[in-house]
RODO-2510 file (C-alpha; in nm, 4 decimals, decimal comma):
residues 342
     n   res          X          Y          Z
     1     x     6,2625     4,9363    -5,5222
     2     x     6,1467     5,0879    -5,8665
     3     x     6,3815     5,3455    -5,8361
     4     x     6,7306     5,0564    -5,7622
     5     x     6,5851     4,8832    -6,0927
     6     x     6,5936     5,2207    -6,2815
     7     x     6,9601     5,2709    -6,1643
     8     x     7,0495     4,8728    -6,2504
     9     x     6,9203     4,9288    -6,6148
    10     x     7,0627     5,2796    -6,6960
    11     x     7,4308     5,1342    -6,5763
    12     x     7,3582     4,7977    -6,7910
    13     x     7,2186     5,0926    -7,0876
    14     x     7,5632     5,2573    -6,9784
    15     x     7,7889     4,9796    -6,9758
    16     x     7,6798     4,8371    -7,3492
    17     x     7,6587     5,1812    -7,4476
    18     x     8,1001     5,2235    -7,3583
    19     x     8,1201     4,8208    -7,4790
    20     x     7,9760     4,9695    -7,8088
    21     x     8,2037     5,2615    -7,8529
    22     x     8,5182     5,0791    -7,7731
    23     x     8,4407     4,7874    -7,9917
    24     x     8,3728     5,0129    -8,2806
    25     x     8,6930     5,2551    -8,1844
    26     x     8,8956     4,8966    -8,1724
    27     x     8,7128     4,7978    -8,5105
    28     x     8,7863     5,1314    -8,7082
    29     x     9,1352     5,1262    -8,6178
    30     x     9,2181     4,7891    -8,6927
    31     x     9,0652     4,9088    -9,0295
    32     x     9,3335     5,1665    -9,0629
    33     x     9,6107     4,9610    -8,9917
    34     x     9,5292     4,6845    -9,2022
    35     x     9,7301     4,6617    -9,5042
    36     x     9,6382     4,6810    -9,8458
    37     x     9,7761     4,3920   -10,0732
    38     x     9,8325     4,4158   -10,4590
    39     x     9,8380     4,1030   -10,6861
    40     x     9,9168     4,0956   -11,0685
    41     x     9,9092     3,8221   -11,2785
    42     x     9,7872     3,6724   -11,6335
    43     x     9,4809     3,5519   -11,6967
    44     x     9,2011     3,4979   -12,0155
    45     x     9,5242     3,5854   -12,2177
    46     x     9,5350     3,9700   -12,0391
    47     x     9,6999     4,1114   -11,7256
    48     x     9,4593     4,1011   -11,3827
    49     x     9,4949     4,3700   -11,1052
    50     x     9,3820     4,3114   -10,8010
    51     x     9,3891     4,5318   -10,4532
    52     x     9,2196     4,4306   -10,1494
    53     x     9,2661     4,5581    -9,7692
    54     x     9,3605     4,2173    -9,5711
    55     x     9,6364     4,0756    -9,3106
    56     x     9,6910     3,7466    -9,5488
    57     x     9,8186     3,7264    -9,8814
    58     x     9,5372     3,5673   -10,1053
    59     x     9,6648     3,5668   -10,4581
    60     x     9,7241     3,1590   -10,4374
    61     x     9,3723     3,1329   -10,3474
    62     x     9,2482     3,3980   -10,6576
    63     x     9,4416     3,2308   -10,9238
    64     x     9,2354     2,9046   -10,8409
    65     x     8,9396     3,0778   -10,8464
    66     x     9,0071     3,2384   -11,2063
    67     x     9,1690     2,8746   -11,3099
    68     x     8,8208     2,7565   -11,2697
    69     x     8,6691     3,0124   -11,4725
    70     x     8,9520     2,9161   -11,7229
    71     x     8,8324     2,5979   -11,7034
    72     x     8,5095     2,6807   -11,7614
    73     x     8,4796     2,9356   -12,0106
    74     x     8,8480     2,9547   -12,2180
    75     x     8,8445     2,8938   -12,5975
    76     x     9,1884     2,9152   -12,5400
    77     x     9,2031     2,6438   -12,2802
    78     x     9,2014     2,2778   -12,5452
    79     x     9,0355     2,1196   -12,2007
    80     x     8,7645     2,3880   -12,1202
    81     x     8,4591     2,2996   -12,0903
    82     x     8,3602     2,5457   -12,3556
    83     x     8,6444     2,3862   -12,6122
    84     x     8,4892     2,0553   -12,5687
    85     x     8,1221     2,2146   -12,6039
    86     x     8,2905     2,3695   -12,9224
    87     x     8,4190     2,0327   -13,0450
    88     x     8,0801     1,8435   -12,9894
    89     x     8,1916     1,6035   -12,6708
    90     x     7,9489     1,4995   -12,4337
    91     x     8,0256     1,7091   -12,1613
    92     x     7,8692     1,7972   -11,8302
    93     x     7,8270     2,1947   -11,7989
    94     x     7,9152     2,3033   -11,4492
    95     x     7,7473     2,6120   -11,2382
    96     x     8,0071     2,8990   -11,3825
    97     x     7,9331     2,7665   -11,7415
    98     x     7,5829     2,7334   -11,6450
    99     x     7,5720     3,0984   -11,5302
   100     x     7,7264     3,2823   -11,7760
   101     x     7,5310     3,0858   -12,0646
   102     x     7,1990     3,1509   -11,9225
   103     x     7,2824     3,5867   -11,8606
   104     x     7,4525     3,5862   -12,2317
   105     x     7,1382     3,4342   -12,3613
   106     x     6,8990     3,6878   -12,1324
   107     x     7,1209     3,9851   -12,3006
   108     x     7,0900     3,8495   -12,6242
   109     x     6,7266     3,8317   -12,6092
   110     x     6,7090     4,1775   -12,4519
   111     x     6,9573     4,3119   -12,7365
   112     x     6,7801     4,1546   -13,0500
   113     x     7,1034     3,9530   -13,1122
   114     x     7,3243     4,2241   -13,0958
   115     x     7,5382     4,0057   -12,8046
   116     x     7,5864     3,6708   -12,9264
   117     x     7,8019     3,3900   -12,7925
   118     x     7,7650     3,2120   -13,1151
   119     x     7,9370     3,4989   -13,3321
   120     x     8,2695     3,2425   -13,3074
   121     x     8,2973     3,2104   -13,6555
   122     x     8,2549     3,4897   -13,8087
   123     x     8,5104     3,6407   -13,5331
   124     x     8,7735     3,3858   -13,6608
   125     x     8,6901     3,4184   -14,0607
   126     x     8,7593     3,8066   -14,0297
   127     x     9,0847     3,7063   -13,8113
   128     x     8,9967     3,7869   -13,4696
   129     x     9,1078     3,5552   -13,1882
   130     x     9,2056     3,3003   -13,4181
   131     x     9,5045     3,5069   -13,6673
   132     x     9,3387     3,4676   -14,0347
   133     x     9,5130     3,6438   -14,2999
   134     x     9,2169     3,6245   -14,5617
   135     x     8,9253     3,8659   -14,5407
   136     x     8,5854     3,6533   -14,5569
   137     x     8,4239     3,6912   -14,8915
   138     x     8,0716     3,7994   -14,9027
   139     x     7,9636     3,4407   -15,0074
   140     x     8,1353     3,2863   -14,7224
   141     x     8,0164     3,5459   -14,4432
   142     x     7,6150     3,4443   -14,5761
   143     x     7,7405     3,1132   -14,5370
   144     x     7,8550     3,1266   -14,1313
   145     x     7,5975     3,3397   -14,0728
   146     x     7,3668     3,0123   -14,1439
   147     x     7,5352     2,9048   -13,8183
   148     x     7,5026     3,1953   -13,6138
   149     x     7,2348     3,3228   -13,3790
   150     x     7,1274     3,2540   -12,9755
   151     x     6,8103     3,0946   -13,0813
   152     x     6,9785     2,8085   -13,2280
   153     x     7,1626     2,6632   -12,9014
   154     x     7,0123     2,5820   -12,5934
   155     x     7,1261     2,4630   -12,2513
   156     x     6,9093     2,1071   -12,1334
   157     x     6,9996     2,0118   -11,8095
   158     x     7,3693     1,9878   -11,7641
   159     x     7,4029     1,9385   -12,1508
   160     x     7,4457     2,2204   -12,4112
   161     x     7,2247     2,1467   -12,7617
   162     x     7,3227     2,3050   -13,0836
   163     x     7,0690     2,3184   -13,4015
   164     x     7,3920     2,2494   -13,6347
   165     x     7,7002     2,1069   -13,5277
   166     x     7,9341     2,3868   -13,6550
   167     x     7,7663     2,6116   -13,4062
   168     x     8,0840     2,7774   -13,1769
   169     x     8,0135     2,9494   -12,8540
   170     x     8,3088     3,2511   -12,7715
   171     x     8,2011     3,3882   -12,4436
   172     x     8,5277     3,6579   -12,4392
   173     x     8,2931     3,9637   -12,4502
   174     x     8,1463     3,8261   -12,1068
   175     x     8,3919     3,5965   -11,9629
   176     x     8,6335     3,8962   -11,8011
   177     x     8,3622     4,0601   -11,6728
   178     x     8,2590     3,7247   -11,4980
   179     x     8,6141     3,6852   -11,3683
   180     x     8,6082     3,9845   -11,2202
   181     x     8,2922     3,8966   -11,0599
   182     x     8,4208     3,5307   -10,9454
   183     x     8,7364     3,6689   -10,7752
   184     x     8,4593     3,9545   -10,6029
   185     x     8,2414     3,6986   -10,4441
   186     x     8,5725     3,5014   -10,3431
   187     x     8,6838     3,8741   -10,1194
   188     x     8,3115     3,9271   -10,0041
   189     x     8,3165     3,5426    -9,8537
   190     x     8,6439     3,6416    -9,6575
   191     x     8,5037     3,9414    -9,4908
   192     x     8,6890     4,1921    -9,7099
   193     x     8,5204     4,4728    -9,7962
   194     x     8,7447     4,6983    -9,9243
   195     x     8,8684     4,6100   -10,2814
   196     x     8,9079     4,6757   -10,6645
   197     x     8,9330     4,3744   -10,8860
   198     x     9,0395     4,4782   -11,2357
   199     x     9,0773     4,1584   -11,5289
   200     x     9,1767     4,3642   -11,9024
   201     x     8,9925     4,6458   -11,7694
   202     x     8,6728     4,4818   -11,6321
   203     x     8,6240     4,6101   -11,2805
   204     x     8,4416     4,5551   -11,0132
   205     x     8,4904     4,7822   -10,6516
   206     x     8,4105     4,8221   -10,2860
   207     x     8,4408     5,0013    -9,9937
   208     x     8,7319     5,2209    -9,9989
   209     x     9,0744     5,2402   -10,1236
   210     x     9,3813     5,2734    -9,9285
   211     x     9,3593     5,6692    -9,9098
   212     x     9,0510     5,6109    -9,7756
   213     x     8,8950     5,7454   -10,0778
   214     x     8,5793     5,6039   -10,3260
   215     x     8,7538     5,4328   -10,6200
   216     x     8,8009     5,6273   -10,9138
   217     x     8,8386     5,4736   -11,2645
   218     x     8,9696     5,6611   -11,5552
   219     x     8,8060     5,6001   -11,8813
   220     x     9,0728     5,6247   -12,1624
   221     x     9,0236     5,9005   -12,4750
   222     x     8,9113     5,6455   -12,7762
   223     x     9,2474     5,7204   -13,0064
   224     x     9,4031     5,4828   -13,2244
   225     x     9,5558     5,2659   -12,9331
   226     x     9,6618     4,9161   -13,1060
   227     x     9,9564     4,8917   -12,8857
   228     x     9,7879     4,9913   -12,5955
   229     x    10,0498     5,2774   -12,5237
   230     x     9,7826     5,5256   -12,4953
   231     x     9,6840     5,6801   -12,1331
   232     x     9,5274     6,0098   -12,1988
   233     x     9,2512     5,9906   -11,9535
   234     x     8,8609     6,1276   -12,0579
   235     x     8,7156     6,1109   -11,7624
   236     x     8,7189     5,9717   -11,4353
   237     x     8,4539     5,7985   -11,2698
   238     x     8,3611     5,7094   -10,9090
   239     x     8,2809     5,3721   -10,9645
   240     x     8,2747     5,2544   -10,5791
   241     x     8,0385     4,9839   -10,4447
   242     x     7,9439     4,9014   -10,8491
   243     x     8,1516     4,7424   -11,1634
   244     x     8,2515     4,8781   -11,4660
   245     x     8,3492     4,7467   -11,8086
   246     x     8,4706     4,9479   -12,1198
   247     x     8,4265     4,7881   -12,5056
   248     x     8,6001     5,0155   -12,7669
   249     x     8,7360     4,9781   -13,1112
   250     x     9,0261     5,1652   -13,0828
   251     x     9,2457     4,9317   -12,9017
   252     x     9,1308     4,6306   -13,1466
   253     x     9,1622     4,6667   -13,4786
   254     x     9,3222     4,6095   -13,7952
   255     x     9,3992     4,7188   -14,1353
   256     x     9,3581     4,5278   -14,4867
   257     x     9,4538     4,6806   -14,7892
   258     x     9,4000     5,0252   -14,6596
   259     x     9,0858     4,9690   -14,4689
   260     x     9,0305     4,9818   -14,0899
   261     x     8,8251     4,6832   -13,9831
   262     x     8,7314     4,7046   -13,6097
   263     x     8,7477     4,3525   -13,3976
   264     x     8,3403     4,3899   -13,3171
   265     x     8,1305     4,1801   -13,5501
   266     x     7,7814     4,2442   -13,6084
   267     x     7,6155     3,9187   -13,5754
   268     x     7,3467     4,0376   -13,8103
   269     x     7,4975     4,1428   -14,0494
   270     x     7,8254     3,9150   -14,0335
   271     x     8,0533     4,2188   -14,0581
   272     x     8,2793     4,4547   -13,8825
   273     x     8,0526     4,7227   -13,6758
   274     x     8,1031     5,1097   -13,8512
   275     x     7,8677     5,2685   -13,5850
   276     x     7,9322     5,6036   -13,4438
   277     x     8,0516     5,4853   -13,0792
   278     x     8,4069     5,4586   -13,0187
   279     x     8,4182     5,3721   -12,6585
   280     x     8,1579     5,2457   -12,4055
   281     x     8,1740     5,2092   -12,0817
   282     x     7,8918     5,0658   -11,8750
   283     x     7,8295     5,0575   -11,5109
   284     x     7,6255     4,7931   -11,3298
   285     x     7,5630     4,5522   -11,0487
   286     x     7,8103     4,3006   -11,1802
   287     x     8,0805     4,3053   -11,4245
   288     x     7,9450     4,0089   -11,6468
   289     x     7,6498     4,2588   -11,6908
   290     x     7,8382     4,5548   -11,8026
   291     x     8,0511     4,3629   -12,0223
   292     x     7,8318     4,2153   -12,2306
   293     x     7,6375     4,5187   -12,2461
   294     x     7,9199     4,7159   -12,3386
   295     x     7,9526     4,4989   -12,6814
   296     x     7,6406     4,4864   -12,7160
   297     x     7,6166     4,8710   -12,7404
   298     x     7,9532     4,8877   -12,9479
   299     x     7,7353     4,6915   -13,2193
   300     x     7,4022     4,8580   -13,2260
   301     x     7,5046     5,1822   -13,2020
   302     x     7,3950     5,5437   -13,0229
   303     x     7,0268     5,5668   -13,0730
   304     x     6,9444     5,2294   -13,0590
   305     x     7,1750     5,1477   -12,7281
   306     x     6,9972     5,4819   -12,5556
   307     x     6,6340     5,2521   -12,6515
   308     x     6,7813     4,9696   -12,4472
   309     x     6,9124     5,2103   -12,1675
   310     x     6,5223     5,3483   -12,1535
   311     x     6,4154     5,0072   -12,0748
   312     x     6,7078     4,9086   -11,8265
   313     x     6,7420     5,2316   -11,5545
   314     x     6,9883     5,0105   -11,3548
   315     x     7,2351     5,0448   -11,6587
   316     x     7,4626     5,3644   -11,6334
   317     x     7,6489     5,4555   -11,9503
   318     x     7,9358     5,7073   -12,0644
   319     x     7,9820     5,6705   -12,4601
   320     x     8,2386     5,8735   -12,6327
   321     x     8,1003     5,8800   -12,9850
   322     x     8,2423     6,0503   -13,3775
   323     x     7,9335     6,3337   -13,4082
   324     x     7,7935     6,4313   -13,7649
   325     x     8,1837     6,6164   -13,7699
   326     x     8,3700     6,3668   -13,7271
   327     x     8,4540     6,5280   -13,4006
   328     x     8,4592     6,2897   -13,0537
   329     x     8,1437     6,3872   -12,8542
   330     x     8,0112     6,2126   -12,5109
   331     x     7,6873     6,1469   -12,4167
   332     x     7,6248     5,9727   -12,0763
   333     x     7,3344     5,8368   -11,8702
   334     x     7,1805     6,1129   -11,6715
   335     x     7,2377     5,9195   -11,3337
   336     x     7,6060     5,8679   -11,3760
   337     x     7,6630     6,2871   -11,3629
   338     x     7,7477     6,2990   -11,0312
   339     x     7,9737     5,9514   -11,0613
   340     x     8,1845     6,1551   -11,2910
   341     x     8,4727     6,2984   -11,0968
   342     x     8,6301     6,5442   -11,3393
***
């Protein structure tokens, strides 16, 4: 009798056993047959590139997504919700607003102001984002920066609070990175798992791509790149399963009576950064992350961004930096050496 109920439950072992293997033979070649589809578009006032392994078409569905963070989050946008923040309405913050005001204000606090949604105005006064012709004088700059720091809005309840109302918020140096993120989350919740979403160069990846290789990212050499023409590749990174964001002068930048003023603005000081980093690419859990840490480094420069990198082990950085020479030089997080591919 024992020895019938042995024989019952090794063929029921055997038979799930063979259910198993087919299942996961029919699984991993339905994987390999599956297409790959590729979606470009324009979004935040860049180009968005988007490649995910699915049987359905889903660019209708990721242009609404990024229309809400549009909504949300685009000075741009007259009807955002940050427009109307930035034109004192009442308005009712929603969850993606809520979210990205409550990690910029984390970062900001973790950076000693270095990343600051409420830089706005001193962007526009030195022509950034909003075309200005006229360099700030020194008397005006001490004036905005009366109206710039973190500390002086707040988010209660559903309501934003500003200490002055010429406070602006400008969430661009986070708001691509959160795209990126949004449009992530939207291929996770339809069971894709193989994907790179890239928004102006924000990135986030998974899984594989359709060579059925880890994604690789090229990091661009930090030249004078105003045009973006430039696509003389650095390095290249294995960025799969994490995202990636890149902040660098080079590409943004212009020049007034002879001098080279670069598009990131100290918030301290109310001024154009002249640190030693040209380029910096960060590497994180989400893209939001990495791109506001990737400003945030572009302002404070080398030493001090390796202080905050001490503190934050999650954070993996490659920064391509002018040395005491003049000469490019890279330093890069010790655990990203064996993410770099070349």
């Amino acid at each position: 009798m024992n020895r019938e109920k042995s024989k019952k439950k090794l063929a029921l072992q055997l038979a799930f056993l063979i259910f198993l293997i087919i299942g996961t033979i029919i699984i991993v070649r339905q994987q390999r047959t599956m297409p790959y589809q590729h979606n470009t578009g324009f979004i935040f006032g860049t180009v968005y590139n988007i490649t995910y392994q699915s049987d359905k078409n889903l660019q209708k569905e990721i242009e609404a997504e990024l229309q809400k963070v549009d909504a949300s989050l685009s000075p741009f946008n007259k009807s955002s919700i940050i427009s109307k923040v930035n034109r004192n309405e009442k308005v009712e913050v929603n969850s993606m607003f809520t979210d990205v005001f409550n990690l910029a204000q984390k970062i900001s606090e973790e950076t000693g102001g270095a990343f600051d949604i409420t830089v706005a105005p001193l962007v526009n006064a030195w022509g950034f984002g909003f075309k200005n012709d006229t360099k700030p004088t020194p008397a005006a700059i001490d004036s905005l920066k009366q109206i710039i720091g973190y500390k002086k809005v707040r988010l209660d309840g559903k309501q934003i609070v500003k200490n002055d109302k010429r406070i602006m918020l400008d969430c661009s140096a986070i708001a691509k990175g959160y795209g990126s993120d949004a449009v992530a989350r939207l291929l996770r919740s339809k069971g894709i798992e193989n994907f790179m979403v890239e928004i102006g160069g924000e990135i986030v990846t998974r899984g594989i791509n359709e060579k059925r290789l880890p994604w690789k990212i090229g990091v661009t050499k930090p030249v004078d790149d105003s045009l973006n023409t430039n696509q003389e590749i650095q390095t290249i990174l294995n960025v799969t399963n994490k995202a990636m964001a890149t902040s660098g002068n080079y590409r943004n930048f212009y020049y007034k009576d002879g001098k080279k003023y670069a598009h990131t603005i100290d918030p301290i000081t109310g001024y154009p950064v002249q640190h030693n980093i040209l380029s910096a690419t960060v590497l994180a859990d989400n893209c939001a992350t990495a791109d506001a840490y990737a400003t945030a480094f572009m302002v404070m420069g080398l030493e001090k961004a390796k202080a905050i990198l001490d503190r934050h082990p999650e954070l993996m950085v490659y920064f391509i930096y002018s040395d005491k020479n003049g000469k490019n030089a890279v330093w890069y997080s010790p655990s990203l050496k064996n993410k770099i591919a070349e």
